[in-house]
DOBAFI-97925 format. One record per atom (N, C-alpha, C, O, CB): residue number from 1; z negated, y, x. Coordinates in pm, 1 decimal, m for minus. Atoms other than C-alpha are relative to their C-alpha. Glycine has a CB too. Example, Ala and Ser with C-alpha at 12.3 -4.5 7.8 and 13.67 -1.06 7.14 Angstrom:
// DOBAFI-97925
NODE  num        c3        c2        c1
NODE    1       0.0    m119.0      89.0
NODE    1    m780.0    m450.0    1230.0
NODE    1       0.0     120.0      90.0
NODE    1     m66.5     118.1     193.6
NODE    1    m124.6       2.7     m99.2
NODE    2       6.0    m119.0     m82.0
NODE    2    m714.0    m106.0    1367.0
NODE    2     m73.0     109.0     m77.0
NODE    2     m89.9     219.8     m26.1
NODE    2     141.5      46.2      41.4
//
This chain:
// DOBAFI-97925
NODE  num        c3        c2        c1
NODE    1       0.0    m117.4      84.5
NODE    1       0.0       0.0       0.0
NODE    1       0.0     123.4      88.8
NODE    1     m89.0     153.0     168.5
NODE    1    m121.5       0.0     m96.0
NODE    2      17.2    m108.6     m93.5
NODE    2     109.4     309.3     154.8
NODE    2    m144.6     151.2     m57.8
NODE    2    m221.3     166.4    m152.9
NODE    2     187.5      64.5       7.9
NODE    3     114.8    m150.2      39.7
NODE    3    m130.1     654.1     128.7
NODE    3      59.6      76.1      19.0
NODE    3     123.7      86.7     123.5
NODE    3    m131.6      45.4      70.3
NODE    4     m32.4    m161.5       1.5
NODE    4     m35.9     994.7      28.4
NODE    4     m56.8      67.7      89.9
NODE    4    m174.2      73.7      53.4
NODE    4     m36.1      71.6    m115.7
NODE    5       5.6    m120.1     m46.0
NODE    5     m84.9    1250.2     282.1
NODE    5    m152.3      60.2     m68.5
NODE    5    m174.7       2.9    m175.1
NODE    5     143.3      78.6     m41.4
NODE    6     157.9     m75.2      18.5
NODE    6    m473.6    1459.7     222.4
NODE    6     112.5     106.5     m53.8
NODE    6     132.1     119.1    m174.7
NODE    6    m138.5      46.8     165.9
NODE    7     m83.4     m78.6      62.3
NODE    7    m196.9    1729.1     214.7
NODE    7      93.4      48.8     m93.4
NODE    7     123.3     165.7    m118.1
NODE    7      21.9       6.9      34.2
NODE    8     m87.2      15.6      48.7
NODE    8      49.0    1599.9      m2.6
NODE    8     m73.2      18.8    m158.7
NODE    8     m35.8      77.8    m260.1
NODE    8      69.3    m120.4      55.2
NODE    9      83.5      14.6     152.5
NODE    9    m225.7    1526.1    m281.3
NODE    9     m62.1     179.4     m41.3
NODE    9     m63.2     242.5    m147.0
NODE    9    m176.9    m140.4      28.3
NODE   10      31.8    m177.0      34.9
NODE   10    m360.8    1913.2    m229.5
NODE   10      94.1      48.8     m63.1
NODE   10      71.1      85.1    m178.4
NODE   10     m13.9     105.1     120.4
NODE   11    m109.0     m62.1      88.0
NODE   11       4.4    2043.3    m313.8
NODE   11      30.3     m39.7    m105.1
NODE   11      45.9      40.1    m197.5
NODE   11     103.9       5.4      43.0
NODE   12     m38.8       6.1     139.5
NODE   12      92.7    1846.9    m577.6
NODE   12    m135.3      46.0    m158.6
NODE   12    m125.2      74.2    m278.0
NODE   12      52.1    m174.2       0.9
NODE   13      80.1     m19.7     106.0
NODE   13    m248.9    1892.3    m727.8
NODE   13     m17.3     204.9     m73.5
NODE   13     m60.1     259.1    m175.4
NODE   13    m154.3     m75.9      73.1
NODE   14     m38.1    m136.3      53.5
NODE   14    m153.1    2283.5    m702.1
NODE   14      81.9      51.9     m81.4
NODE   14      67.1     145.2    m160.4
NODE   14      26.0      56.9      67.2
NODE   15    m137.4     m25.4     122.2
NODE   15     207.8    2255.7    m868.9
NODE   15     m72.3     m35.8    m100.3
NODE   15     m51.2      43.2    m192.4
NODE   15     157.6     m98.0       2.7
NODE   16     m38.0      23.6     101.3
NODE   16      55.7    2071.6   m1116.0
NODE   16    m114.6     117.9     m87.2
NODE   16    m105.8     144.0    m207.2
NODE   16       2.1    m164.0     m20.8
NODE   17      56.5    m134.8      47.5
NODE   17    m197.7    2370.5   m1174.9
NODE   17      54.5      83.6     m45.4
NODE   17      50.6     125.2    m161.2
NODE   17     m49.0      61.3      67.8
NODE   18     m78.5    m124.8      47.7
NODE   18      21.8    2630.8   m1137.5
NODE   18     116.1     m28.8    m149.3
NODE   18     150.8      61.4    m225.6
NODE   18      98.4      50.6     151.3
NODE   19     m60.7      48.6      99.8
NODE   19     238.6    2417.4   m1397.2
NODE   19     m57.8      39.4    m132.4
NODE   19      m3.6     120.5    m207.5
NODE   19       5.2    m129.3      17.4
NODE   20     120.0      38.8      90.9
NODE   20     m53.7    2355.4   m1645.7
NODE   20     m14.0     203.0     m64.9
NODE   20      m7.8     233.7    m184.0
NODE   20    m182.8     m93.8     128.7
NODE   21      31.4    m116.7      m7.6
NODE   21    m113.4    2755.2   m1612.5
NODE   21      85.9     101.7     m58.8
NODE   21      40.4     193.5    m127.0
NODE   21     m19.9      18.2     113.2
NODE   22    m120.0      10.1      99.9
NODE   22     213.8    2831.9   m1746.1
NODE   22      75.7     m58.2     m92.7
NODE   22     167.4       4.7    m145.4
NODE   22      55.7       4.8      29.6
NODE   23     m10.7      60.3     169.4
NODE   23     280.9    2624.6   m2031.0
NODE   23    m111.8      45.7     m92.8
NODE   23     m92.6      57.4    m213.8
NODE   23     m11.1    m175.1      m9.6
NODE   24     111.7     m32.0      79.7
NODE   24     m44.2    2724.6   m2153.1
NODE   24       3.2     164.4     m16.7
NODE   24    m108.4     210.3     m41.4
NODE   24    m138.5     m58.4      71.6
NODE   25      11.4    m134.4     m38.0
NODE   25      23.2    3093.0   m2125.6
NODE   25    m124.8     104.3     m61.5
NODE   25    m232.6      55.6     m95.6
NODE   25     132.3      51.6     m36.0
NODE   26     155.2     m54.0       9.1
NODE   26    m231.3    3390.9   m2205.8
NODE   26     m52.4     m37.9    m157.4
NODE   26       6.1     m74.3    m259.4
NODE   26      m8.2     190.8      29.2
NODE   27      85.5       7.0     116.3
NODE   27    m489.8    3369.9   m2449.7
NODE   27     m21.2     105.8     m81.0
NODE   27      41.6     197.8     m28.5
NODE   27    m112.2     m35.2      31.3
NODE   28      77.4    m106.5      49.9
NODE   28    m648.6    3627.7   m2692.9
NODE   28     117.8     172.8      22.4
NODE   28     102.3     276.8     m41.6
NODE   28    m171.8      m8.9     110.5
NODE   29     m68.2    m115.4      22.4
NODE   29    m365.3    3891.8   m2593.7
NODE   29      62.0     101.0    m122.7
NODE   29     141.1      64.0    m209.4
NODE   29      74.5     m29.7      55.2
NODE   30     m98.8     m52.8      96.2
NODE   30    m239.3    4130.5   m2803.2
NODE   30     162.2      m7.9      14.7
NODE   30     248.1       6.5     101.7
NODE   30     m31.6     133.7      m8.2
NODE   31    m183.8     m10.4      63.6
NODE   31      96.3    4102.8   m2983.6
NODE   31      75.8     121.3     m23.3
NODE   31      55.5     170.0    m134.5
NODE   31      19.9     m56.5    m148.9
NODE   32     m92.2     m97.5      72.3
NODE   32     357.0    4392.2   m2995.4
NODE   32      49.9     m20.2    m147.5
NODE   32     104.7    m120.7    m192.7
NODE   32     117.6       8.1      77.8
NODE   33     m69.6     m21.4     165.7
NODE   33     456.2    4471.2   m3352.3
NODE   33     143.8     111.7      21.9
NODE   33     128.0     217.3     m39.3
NODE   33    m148.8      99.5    m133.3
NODE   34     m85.8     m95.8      15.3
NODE   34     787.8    4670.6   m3286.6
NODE   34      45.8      72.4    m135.3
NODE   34      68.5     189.8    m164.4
NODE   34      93.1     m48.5      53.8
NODE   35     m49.2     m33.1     104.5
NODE   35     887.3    4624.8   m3613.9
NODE   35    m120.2      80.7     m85.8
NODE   35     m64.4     160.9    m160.8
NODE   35      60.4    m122.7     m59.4
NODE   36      71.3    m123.6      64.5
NODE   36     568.3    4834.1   m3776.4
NODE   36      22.7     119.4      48.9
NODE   36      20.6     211.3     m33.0
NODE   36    m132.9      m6.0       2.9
NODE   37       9.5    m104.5     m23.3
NODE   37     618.9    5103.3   m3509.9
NODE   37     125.3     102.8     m99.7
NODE   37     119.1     212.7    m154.9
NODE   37       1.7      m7.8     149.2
NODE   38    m113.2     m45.1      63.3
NODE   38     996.4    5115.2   m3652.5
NODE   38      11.0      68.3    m176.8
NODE   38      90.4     138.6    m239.4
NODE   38      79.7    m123.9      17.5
NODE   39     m27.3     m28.5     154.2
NODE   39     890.0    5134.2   m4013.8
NODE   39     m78.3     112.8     m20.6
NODE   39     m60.8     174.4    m125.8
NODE   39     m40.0    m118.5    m107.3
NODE   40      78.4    m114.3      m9.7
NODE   40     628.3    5410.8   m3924.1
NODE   40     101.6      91.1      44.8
NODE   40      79.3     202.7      m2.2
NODE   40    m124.1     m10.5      90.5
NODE   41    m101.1     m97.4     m37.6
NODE   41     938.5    5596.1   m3766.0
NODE   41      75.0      28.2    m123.0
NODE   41      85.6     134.3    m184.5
NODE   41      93.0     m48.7     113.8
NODE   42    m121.5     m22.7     137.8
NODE   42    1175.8    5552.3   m4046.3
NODE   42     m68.0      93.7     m99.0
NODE   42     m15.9     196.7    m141.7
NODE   42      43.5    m162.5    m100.0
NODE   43      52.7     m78.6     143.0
NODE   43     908.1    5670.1   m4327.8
NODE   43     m14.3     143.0      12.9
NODE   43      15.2     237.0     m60.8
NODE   43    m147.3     m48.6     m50.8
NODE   44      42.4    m139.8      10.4
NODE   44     770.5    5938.6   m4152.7
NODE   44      27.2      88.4     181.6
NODE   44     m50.9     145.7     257.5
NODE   44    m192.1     m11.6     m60.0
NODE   45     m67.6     m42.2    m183.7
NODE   45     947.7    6052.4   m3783.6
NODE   45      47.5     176.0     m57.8
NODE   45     101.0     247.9      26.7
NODE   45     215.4    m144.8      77.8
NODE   46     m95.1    m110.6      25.3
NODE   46    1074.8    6376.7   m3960.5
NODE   46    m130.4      84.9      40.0
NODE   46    m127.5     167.8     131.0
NODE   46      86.3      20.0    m167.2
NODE   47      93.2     m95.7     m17.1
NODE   47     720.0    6525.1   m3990.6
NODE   47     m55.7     m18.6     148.4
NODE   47    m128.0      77.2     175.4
NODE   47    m107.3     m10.5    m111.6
NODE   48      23.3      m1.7    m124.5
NODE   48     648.2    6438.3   m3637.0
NODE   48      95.3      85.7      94.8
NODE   48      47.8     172.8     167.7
NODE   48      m3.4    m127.4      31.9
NODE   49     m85.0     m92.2     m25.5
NODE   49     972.5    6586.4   m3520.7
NODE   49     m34.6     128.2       6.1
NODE   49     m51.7     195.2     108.0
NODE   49      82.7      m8.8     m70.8
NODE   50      15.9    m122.6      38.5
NODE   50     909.5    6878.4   m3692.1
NODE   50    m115.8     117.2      58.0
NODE   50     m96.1     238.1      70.5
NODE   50     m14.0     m25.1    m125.0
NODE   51      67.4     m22.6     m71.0
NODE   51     571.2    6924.0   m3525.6
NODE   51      27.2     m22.7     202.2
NODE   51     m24.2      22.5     304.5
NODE   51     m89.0     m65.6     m74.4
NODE   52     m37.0      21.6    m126.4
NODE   52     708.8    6815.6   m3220.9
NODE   52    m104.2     m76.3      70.5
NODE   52    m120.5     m58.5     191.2
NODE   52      30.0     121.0      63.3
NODE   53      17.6     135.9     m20.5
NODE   53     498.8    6500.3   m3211.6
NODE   53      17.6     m93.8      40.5
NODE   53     106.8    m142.3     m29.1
NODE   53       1.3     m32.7     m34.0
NODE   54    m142.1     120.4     m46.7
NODE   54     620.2    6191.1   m3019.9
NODE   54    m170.6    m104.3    m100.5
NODE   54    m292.9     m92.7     m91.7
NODE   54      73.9     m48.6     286.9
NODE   55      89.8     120.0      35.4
NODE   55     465.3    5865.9   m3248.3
NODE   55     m27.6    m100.8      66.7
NODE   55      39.5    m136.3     163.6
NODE   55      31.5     m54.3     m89.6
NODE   56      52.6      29.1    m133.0
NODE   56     290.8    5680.6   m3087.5
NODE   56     m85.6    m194.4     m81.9
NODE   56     m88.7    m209.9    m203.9
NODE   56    m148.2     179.9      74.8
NODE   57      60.0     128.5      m8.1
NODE   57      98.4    5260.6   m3076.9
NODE   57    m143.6      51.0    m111.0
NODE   57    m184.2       6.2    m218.2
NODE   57     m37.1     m55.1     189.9
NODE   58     119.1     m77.3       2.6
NODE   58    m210.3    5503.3   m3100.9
NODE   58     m39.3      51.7    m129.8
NODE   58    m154.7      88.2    m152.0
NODE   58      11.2     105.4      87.0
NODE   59      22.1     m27.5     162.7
NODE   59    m157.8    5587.7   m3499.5
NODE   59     m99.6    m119.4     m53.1
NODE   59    m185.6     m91.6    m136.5
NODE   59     163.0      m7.4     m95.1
NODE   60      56.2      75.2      69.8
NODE   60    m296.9    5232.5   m3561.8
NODE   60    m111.1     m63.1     110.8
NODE   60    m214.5    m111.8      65.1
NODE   60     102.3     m90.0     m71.5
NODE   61      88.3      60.5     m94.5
NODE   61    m473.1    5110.3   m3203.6
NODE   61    m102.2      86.7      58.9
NODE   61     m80.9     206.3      39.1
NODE   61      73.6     m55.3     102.4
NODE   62      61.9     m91.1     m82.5
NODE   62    m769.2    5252.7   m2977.9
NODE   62      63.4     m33.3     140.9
NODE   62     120.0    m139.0     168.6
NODE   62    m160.2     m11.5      m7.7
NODE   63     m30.9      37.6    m177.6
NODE   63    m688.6    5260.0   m2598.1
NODE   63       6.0    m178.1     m11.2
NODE   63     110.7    m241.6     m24.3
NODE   63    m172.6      66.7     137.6
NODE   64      m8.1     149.3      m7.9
NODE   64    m810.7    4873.5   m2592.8
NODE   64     134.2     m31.4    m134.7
NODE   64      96.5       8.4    m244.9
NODE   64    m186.6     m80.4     m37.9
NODE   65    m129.0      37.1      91.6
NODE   65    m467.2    4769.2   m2818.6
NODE   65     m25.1    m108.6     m88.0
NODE   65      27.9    m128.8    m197.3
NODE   65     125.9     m41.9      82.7
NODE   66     142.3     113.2      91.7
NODE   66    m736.9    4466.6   m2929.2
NODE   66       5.6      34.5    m124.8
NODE   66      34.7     m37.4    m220.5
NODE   66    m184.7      23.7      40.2
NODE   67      39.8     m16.0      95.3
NODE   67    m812.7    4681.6   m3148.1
NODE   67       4.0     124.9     m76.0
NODE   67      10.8     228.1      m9.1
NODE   67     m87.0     m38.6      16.3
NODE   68    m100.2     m60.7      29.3
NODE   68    m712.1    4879.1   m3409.7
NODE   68    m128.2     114.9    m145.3
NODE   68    m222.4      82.7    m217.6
NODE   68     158.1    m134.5     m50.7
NODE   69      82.7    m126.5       7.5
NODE   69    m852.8    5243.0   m3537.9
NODE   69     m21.3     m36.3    m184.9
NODE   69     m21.1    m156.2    m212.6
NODE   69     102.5     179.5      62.6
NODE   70      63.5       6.2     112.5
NODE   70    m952.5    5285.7   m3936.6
NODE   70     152.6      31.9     m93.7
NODE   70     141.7      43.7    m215.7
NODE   70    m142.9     114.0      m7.0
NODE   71    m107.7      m7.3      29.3
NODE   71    m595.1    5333.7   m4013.7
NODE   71      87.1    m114.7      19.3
NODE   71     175.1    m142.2     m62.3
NODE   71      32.9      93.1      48.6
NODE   72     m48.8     135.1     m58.3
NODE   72    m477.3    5026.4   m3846.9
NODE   72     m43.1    m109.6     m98.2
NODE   72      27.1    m196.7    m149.6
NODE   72     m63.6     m30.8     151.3
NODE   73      68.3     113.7      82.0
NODE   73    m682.3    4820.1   m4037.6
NODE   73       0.5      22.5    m155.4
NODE   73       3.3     m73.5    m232.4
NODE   73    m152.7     m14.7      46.1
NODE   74    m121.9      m3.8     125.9
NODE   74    m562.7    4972.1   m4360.9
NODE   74     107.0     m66.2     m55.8
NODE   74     113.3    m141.7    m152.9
NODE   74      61.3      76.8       8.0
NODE   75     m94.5      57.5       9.1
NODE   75    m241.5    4906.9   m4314.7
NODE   75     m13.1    m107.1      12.5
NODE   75      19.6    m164.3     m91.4
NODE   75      70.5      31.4      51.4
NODE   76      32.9     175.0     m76.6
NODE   76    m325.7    4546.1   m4136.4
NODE   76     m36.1     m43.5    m206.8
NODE   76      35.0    m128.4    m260.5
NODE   76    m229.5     m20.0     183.9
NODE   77      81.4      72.7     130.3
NODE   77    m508.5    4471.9   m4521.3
NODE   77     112.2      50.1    m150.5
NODE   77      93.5       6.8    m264.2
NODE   77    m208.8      88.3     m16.4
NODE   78     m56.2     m31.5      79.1
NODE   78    m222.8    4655.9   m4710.1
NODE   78     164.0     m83.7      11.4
NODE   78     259.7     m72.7     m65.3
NODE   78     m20.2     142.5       6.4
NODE   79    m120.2      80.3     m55.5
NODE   79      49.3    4418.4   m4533.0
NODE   79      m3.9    m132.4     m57.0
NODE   79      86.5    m196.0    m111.3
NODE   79       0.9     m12.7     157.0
NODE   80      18.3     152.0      94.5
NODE   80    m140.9    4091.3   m4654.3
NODE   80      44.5     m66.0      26.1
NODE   80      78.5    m152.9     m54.3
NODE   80      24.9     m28.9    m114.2
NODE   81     m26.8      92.2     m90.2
NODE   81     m31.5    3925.5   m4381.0
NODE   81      33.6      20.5     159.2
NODE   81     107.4     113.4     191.9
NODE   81      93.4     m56.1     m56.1
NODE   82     m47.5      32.4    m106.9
NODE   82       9.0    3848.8   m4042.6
NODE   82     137.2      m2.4      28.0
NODE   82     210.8     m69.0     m44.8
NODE   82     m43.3     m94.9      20.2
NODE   83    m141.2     m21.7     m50.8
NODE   83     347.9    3952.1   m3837.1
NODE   83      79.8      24.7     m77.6
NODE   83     193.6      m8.8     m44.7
NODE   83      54.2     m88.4      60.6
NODE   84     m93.4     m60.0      59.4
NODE   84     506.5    4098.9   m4099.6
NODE   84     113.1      76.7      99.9
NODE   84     102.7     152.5     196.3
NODE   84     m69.6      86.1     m89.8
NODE   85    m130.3     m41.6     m93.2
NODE   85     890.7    4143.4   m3998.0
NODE   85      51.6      71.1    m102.5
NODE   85      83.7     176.1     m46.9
NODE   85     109.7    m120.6      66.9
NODE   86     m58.9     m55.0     100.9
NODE   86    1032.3    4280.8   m4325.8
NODE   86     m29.0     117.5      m2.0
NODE   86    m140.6     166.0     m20.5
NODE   86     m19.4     m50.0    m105.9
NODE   87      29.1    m154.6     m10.4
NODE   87    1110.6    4626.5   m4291.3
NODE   87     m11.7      94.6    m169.3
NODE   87     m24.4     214.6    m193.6
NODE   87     148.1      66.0     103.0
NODE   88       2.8     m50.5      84.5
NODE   88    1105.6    4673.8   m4617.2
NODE   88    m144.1     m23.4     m65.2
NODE   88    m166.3      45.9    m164.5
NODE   88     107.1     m28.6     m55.6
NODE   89     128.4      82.7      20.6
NODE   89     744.7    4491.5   m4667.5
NODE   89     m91.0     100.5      59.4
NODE   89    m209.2     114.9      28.4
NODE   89      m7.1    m156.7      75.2
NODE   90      59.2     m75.3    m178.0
NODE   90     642.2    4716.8   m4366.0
NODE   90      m8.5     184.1     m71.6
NODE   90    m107.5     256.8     m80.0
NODE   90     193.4     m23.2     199.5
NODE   91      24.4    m100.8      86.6
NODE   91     722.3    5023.6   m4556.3
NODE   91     m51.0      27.9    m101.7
NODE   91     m94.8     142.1    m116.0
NODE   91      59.3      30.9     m20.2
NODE   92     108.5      28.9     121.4
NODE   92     553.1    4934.5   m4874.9
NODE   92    m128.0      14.6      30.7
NODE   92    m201.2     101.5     m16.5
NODE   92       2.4    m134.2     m54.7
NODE   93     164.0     m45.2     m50.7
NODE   93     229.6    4910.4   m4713.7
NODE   93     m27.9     109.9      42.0
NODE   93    m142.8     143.8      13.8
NODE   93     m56.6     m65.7     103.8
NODE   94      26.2    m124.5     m85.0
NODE   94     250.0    5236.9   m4513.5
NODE   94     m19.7     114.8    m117.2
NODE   94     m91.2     213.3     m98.7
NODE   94     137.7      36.3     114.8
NODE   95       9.6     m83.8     101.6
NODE   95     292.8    5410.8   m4855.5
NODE   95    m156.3     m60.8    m128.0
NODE   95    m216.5      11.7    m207.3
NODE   95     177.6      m4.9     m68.3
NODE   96     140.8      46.4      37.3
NODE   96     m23.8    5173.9   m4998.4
NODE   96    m104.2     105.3      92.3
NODE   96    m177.9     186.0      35.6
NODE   96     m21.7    m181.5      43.5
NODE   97     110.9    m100.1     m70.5
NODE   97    m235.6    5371.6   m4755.3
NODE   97      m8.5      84.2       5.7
NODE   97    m122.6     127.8      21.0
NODE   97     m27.0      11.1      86.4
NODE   98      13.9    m173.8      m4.9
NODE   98    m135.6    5730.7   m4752.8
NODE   98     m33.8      59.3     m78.5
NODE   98       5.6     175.3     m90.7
NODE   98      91.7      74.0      15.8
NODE   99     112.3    m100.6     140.1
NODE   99    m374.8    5830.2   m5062.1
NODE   99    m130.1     m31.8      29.2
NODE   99    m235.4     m12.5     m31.5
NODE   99      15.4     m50.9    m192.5
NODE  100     200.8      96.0     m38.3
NODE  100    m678.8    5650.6   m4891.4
NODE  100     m32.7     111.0     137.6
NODE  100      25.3     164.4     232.1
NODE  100       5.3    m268.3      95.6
NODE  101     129.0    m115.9     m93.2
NODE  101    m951.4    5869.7   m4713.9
NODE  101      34.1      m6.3     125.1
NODE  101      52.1    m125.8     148.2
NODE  101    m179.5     m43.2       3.6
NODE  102       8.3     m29.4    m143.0
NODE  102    m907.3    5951.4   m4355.7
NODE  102     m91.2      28.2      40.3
NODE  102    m166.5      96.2     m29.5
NODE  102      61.3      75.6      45.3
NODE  103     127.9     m29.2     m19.5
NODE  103   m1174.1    5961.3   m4132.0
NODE  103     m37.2     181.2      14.6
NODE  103    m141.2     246.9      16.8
NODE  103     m34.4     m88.1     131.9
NODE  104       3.6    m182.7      22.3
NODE  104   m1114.1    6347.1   m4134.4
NODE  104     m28.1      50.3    m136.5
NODE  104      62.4      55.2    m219.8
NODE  104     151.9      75.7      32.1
NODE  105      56.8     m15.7     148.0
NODE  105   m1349.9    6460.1   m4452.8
NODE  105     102.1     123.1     m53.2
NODE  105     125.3     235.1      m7.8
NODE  105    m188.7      48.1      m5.3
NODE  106    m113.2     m79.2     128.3
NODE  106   m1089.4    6596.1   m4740.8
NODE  106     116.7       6.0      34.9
NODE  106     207.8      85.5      11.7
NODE  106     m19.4     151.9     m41.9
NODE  107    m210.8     m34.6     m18.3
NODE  107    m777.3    6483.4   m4589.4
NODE  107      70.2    m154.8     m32.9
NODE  107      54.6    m218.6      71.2
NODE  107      71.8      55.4     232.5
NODE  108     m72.8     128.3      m0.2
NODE  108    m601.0    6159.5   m4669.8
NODE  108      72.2     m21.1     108.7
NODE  108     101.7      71.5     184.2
NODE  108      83.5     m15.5    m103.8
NODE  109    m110.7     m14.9     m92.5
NODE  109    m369.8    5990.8   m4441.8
NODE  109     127.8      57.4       4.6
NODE  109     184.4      82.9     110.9
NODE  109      24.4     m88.5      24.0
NODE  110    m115.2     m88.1     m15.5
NODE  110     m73.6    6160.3   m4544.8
NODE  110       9.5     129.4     m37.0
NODE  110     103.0     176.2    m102.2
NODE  110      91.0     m45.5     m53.2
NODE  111      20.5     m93.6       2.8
NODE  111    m211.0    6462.9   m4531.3
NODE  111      25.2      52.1     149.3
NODE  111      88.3     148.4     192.7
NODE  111    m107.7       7.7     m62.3
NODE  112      m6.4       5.6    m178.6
NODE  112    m245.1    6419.1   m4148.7
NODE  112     147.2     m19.9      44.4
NODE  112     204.1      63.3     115.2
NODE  112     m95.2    m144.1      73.2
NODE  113    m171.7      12.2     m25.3
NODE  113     136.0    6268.5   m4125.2
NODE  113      17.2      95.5     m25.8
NODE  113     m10.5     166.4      70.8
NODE  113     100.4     m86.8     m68.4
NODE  114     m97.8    m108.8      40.1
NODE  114     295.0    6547.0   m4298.5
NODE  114     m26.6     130.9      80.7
NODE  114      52.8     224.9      79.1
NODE  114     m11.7      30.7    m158.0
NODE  115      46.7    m109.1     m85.5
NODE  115      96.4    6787.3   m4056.6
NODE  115      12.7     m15.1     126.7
NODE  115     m29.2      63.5     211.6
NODE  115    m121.4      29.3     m15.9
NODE  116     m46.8      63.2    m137.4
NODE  116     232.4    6575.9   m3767.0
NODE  116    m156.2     m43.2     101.7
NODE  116    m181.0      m5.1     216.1
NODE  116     113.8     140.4      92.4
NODE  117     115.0      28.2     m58.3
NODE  117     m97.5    6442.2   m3669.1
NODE  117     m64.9     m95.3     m13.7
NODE  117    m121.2     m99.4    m123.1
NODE  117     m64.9      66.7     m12.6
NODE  118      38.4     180.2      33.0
NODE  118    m219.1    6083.7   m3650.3
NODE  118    m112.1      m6.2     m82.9
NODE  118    m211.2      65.3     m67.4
NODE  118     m46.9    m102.0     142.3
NODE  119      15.0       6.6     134.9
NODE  119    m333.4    5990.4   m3952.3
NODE  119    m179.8     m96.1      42.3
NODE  119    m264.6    m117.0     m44.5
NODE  119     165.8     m96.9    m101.0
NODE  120     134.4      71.9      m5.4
NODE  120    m662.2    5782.7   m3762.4
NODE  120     m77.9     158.7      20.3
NODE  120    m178.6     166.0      90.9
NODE  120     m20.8    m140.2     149.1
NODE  121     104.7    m136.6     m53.9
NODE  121    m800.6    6174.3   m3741.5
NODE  121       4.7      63.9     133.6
NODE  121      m6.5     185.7     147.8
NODE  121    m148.2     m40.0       1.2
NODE  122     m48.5     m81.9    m131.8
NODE  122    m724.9    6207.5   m3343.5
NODE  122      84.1     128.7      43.4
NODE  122     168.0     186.0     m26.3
NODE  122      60.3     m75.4      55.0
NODE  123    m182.4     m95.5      14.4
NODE  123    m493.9    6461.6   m3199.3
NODE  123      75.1     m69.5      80.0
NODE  123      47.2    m154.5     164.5
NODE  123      24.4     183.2      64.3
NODE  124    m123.4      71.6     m85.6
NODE  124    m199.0    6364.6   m3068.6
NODE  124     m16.8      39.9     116.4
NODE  124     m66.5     149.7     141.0
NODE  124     147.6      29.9     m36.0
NODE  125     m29.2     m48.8    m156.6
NODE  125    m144.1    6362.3   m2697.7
NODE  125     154.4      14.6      34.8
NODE  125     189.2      50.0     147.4
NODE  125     m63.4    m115.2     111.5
//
């Protein structure tokens, strides 16, 4: 019976790590949603324009992208589902939320849009 190499068994036991390490890829990351940013552009990009606004992740996330501001989680509960792709699904909800309270006392969220100003109460950067 021949014997593997001390060395031979180290490398392969590394490929099959580095293997293992990539099929399994990350955990717990956040997911891009392009298609919400797009349907937040379409509805309401004019009043941002107009203010000279650029829209931004930051309407629905905090810095950590984890997790998502008092507006985010609106929409997230006005979508009624997970990965919504339907841009037309996507716009329905965005108009479910813009009569609901903002954390800015006496303004709704589309009080804040139409004034070009993110609708979680922040200012834009």
């Amino acid at each position: 019976m021949r014997m593997v190499p001390r060395a031979g068994v180290v490398a392969l036991s590394m490929w099959a790590l580095v293997v293992g390490v990539l099929l399994t890829g990350p955990s717990g990351t956040a997911e891009a949603r392009p298609e919400y940013k797009k349907g937040f552009d379409t509805k309401y990009k004019e009043y941002y324009d107009k203010a000279g606004t650029k829209t931004s992740c930051d309407f629905c996330h905090e810095k950590d992208k984890k997790k998502r501001v008092k507006y985010g989680q609106d929409f997230g509960t006005a979508l009624g589902e997970p990965k919504v792709k339907d841009q037309k699904k996507i716009e329905e909800a965005l108009g479910k939320v813009e009569d609901k309270d903002s954390p800015v006392e006496g303004k709704k969220y589309i009080d804040l849009i139409k004034a070009g100003k993110f609708p979680s109460g922040n200012d834009p950067k």
